[in-house]
N, C-alpha and C positions, 0 to 999 in steps of 0.2 A: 678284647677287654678281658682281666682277671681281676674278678674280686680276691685279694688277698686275706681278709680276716686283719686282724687284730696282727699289729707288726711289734717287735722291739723299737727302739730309735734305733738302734743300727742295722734291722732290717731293713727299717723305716727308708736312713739314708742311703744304702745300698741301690731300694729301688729307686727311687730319685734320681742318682748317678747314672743306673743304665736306662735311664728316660728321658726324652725328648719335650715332651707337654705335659704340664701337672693342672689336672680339670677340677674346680671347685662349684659346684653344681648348686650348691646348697644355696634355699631360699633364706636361712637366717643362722648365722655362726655371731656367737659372742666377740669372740678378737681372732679372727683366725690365722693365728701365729704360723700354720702350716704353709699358708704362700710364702712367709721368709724360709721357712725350710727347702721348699721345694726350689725356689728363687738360690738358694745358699750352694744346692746341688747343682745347679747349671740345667733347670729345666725351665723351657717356657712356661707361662700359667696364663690359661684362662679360667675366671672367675664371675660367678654372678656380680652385679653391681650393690654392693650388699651398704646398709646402712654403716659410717664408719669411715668406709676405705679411705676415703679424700682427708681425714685424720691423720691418718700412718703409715701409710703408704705412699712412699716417695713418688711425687709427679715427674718426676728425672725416668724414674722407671715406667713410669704409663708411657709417657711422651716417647720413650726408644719402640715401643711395641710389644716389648718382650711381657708383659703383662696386655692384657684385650679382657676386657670389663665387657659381660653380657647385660641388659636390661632385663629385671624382673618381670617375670609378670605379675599382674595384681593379685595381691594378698588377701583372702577370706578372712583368715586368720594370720600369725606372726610366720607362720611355717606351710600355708594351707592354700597353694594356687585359686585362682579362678579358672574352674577345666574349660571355659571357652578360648582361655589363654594357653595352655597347654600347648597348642601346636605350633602357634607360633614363637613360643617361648624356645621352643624345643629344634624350630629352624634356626635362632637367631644364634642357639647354644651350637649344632652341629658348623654352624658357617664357619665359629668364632676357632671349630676346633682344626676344622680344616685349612683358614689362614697359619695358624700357629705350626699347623706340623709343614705346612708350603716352606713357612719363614727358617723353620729348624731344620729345611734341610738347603733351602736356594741363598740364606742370609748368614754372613760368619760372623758370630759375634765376640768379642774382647768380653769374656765375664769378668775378668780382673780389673777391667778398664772402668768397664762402664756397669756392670750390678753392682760386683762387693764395694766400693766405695757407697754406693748410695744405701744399704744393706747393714755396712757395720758399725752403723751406731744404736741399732739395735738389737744388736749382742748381748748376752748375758753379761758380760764381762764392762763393756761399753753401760752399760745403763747401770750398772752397780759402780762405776766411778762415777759418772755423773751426781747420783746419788750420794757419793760418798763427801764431794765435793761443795753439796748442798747441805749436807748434813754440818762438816767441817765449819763452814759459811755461818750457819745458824750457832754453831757454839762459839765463834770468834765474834761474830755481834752480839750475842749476849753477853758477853766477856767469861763466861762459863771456861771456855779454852785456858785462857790465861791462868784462871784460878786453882785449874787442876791439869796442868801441861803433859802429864803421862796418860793421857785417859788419850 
């Protein structure tokens, strides 16, 4: 294991590429956009089971494997284990790492097939039409559209 410090995104993406499993450890991430990153590079991820995921995270993607959800352990605080949870937290994490790098190297996976489709519709690019589409939507019902057609 290397802690790298603080990356560019195209450090970022770099290491991704020449990696196999991307480990998200953390007891509490706001949206953690990084598993599509990591997911976009062609790495497995395992990931705490964090409040959220079953949100936005495509279940097409759990259900293949290539994503393995660990169970928290109990929360003192939003960030702050129960240390009697600790070890076993910490078994359930190494297991989850050890299925993933078995799978990344005995399982061949179609990333074309079966991630980026499920992946890219959460694109920058992808979520900024969708938006733009709603947007569009909301000024043709208002009849706004019509009244000013260069806008």
């Amino acid at each position: 294991m290397t802690f790298l410090g603080a990356l560019s995104q195209a450090e970022l993406s770099h290491v991704f590429r020449s990696s196999r499993v991307f480990v998200l450890s953390s007891f509490y991430e706001g949206l953690p956009l990084v598993l599509l990153e990591a997911l976009a590079c062609g790495c497995r991820v395992v990931t705490t089971d964090l409040p959220g995921l079953d949100t936005w995270l495509p279940k097409a993607i759990q259900d293949t494997g290539i994503v393995e959800r660990v169970r928290l352990p109990r929360l003192i605080r939003v960030d702050e284990p129960h240390p009697s949870d600790i070890p076993e937290f910490v078994s359930r994490l190494a297991s989850a790492i050890s299925r993933q790098l078995h799978r990344s190297i005995c399982t061949e996976t179609n990333w074309a097939a079966c991630v980026m489709p499920c992946i890219a519709p959460m694109s920058w690019e992808r979520i900024f039409d969708n938006m733009s589409k709603i947007y569009d939507s909301v000024l043709v019902t208002s009849g706004f559209r019509s009244q000013y057609p260069a806008m």
